[in-house]
C-alpha positions as CSV (number, residue, x, y, z in Angstrom):
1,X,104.6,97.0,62.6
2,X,105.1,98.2,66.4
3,X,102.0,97.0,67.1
4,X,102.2,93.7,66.0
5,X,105.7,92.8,67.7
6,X,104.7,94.7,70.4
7,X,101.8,92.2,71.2
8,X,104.0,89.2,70.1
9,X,106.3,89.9,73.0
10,X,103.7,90.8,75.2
11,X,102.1,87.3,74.9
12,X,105.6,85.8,75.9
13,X,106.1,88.3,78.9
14,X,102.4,87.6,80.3
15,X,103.0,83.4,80.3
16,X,106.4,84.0,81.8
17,X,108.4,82.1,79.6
18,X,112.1,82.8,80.0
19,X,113.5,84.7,77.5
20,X,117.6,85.8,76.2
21,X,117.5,89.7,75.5
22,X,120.6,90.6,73.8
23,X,120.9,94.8,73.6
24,X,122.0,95.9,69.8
25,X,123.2,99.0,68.9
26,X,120.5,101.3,66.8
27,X,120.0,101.5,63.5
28,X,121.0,105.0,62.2
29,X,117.0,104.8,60.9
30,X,116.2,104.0,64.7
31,X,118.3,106.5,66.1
32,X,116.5,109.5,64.1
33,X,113.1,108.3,65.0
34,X,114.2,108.2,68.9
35,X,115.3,111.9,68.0
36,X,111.7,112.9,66.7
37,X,110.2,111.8,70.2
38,X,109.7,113.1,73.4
39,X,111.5,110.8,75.8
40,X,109.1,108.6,77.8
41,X,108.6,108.3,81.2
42,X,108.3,104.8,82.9
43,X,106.7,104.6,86.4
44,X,107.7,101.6,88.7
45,X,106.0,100.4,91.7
46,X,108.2,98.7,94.5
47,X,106.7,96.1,96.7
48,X,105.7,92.8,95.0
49,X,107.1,94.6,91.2
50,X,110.9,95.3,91.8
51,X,111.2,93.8,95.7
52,X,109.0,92.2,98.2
53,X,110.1,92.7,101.9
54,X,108.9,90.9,105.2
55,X,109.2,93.0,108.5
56,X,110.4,91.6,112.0
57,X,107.2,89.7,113.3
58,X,105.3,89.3,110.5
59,X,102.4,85.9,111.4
60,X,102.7,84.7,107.8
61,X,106.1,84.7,106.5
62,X,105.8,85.1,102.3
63,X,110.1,84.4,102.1
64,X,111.0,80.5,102.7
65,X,112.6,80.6,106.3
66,X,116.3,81.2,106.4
67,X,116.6,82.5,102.8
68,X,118.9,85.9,103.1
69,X,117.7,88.8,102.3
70,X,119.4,91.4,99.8
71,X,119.3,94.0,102.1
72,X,118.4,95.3,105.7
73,X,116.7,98.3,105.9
74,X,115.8,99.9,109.5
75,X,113.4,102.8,110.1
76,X,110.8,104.5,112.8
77,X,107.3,104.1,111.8
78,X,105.1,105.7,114.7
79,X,108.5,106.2,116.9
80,X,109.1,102.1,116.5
81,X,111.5,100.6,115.2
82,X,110.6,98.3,113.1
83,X,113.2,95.9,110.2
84,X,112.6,95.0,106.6
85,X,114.1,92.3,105.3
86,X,114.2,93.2,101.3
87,X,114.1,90.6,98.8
88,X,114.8,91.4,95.3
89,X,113.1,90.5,92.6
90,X,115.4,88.3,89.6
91,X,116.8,90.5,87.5
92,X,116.1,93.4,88.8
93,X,119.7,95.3,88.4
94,X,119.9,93.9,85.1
95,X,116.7,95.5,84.0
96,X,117.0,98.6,85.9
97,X,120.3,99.0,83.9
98,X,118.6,98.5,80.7
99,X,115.8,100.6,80.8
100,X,117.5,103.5,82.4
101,X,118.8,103.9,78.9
102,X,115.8,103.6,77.6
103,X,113.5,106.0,79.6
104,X,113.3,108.5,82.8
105,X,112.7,105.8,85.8
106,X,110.3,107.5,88.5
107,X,109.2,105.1,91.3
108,X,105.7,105.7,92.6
109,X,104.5,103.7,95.9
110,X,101.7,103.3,98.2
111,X,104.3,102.7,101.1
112,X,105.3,105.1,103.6
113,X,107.7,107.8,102.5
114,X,110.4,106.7,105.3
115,X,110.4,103.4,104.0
116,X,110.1,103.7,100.2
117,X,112.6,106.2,100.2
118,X,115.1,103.7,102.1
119,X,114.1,101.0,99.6
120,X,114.6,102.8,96.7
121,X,118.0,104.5,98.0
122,X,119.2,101.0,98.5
123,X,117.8,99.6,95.0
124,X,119.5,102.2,93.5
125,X,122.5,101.4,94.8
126,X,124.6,104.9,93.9
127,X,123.5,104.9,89.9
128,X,121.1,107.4,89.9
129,X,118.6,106.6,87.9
130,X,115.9,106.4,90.5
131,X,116.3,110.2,91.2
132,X,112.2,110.9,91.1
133,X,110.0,109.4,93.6
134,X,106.5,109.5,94.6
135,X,104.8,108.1,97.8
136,X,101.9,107.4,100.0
137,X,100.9,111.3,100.1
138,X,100.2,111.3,96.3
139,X,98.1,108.6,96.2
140,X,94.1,108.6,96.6
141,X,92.7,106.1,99.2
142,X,89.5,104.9,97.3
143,X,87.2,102.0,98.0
144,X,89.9,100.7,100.2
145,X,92.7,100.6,98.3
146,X,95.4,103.5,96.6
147,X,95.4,104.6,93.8
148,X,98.3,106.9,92.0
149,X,97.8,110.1,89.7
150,X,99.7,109.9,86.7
151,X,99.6,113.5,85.9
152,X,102.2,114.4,89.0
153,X,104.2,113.0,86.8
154,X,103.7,114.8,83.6
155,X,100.7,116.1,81.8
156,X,101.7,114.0,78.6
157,X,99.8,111.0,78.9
158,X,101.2,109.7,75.3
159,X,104.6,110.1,76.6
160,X,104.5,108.2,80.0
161,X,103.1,104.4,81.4
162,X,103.1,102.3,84.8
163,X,104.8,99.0,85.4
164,X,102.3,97.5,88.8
165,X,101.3,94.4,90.0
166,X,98.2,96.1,91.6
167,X,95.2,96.8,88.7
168,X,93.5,99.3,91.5
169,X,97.1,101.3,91.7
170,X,96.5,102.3,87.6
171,X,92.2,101.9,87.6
172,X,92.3,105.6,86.8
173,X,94.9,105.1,84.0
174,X,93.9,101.7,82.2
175,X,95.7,102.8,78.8
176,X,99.1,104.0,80.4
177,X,99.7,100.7,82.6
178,X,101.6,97.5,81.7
179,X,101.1,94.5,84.0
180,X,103.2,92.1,86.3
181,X,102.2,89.0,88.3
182,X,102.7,89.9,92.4
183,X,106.5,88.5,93.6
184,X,107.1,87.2,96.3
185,X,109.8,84.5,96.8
186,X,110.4,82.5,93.4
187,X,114.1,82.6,92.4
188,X,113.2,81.4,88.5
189,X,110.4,84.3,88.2
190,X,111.7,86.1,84.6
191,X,109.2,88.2,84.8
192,X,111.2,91.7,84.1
193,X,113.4,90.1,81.8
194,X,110.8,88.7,79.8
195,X,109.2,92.6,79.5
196,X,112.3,94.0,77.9
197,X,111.8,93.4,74.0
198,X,108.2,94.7,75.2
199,X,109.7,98.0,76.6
200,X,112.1,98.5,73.8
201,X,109.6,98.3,71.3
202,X,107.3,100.7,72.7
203,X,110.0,103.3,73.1
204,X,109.5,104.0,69.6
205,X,105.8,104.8,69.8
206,X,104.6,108.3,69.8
207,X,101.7,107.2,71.8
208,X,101.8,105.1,74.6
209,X,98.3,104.6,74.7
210,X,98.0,103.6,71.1
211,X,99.2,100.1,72.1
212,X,98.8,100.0,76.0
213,X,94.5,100.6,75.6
214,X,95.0,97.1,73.6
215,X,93.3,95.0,76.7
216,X,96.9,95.2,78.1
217,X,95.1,96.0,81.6
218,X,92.9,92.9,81.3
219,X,96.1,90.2,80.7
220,X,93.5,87.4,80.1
221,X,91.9,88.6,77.5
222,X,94.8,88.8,75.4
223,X,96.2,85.2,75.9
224,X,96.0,82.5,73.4
């Protein structure tokens, strides 16, 4: 029964459509089978997932010209200073908030340490619920790209899954990964909203894998 309304949300989340996600208290049946599982652990990327940021100089702006940014975030990188502009993607509080309740947050990016970190301080925003945070030094660069290990994380694989744009970030973890279209600029995306009745439902799994190895890394092969 998971399962099955699991994939029915899913179909909606991967075509985008927007979506009204009203939170309702537990059924006392609900709340007992939270209480016979482990809590779950749900890994977020940044860039192009939660945010997309442009940096001072940048040849091919990705952000319409003269749209504000959400925040300003200034570091060294190789003793230069260098700017981010930080874009957030819709929703993003809103489903930060949500899920928090739902699940240990880690975020896990191939960026810089000095800049993630600042990202994710500011993303965070004083709620702690981004407390655990991986970063370019636990990644693997392979075949030009990164790719992140999982089991830093935890060594239950049943118990913990990725939310990244990237396929090659998750290629060594296919059954723990969930899926999101790259964002850049496009104030109507619903993208995270439209993955909550996905995320509450799978909370109540006792393996993550037993619905995520579904094809859910291979998005077209699951549409209608």
């Amino acid at each position: 029964m998971i399962c099955l309304l699991f994939r029915r949300h899913l179909k909606t989340a991967l075509k985008y459509q927007s979506v009204k996600y009203d939170i309702v208290p537990l059924s006392p049946l609900s709340k007992y089978r939270l209480c016979t599982l482990r809590r779950k652990v749900m890994v977020l990327d940044l860039d192009e997932t939660l945010i997309h940021s442009v940096h001072d100089g940048i040849m091919r702006p990705t952000v319409r010209p003269g749209t504000p940014p959400d925040f300003v975030l200034k570091v060294f990188i190789d003793h230069h200073p260098v700017r981010f502009s930080v874009h957030k993607r819709p929703h993003v509080d809103f489903f930060l908030n949500v899920i928090s309740q739902w699940y240990e947050l880690v975020i896990y990016t191939a960026s810089l340490e000095i800049y993630g970190a600042g990202v994710t301080e500011l993303l965070d925003n004083g709620r702690h619920i981004l407390q655990r945070r991986f970063y370019r030094q636990h990644c693997t660069y392979d075949n030009g790209s990164y790719s992140k290990n999982l089991s830093l994380i935890t060594s239950d694989m049943a118990s913990v899954f990725i939310l990244d744009n990237s396929p090659g970030a998750y290629r060594s973890y296919p059954d723990n990964a969930i899926p999101i279209r790259s964002w850049f600029s496009d104030s109507r995306d619903t993208a995270l909203l439209c993955l909550l009745p996905v995320l509450d439902a799978l909370r109540f799994v006792s393996d993550v894998r037993s619905v995520l190895s579904r094809n859910l890394h291979r998005p077209q092969s699951i549409l209608p």
